[in-house]
C-alpha positions in Angstrom: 0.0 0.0 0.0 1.3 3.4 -0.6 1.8 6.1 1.8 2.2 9.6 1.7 5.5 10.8 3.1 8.3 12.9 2.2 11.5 12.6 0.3 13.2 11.9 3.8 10.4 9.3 4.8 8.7 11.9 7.1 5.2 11.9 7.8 5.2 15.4 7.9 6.8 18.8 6.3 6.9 21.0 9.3 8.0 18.7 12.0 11.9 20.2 12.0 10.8 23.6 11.5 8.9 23.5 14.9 11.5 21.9 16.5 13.9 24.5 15.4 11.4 27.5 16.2 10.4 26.1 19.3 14.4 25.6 20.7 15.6 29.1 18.9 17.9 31.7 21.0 15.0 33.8 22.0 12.1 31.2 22.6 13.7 28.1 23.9 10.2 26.3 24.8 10.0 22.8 26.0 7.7 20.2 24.2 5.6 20.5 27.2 5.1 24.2 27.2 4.2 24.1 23.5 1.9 21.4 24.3 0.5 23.8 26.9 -0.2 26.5 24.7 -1.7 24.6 22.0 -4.4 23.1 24.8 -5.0 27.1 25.0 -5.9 26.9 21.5 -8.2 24.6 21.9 -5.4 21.5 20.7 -5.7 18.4 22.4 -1.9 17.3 22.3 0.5 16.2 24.6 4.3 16.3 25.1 4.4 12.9 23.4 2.5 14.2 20.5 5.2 17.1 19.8 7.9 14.5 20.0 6.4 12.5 17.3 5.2 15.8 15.3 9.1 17.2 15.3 10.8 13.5 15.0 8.1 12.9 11.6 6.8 10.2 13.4 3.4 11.9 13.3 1.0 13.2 11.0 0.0 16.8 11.4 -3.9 17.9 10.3 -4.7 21.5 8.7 -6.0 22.6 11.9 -3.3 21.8 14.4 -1.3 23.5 11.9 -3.3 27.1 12.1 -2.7 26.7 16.2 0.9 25.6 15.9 1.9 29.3 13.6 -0.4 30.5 15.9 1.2 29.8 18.6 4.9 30.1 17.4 3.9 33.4 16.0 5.3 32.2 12.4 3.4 31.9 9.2 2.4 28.3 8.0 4.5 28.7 4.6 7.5 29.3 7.2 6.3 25.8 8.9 6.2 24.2 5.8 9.7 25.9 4.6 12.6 23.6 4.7 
């Protein structure tokens, strides 16, 4: 069966870009804080979630993606930037 992943066998696009956003100079926010701040959004995910979002291990849905620029205060195109 085929399945939809990336050049690098990724489930996802933006999974590094968060993790780098998330662990930059000026942010520096653990997995559980953005986890946090998502449930703020109204995004039911966990520390374990993020992990598997950032590692490619997880898919990511349209909507989680809104809260996660949101939240990050990026654009989705610079999520979904390599």
């Amino acid at each position: 069966m085929f399945k939809n992943k990336s050049l690098d066998n990724r489930n996802n696009l933006c999974g590094k870009k968060i993790y780098e956003i998330r662990k930059c100079d000026d942010r520096k926010m653990s997995q559980r804080a953005l986890a946090d701040a998502l449930q703020l959004e109204g995004i039911d995910l966990d520390k374990n979630a993020i992990q598997r979002i950032e590692n490619g291990k997880r898919y990511v849905t349209d909507i989680e993606l809104k809260a996660l620029s949101k939240v990050l205060h990026v654009s989705y195109e610079d999520l979904l930037s390599s």
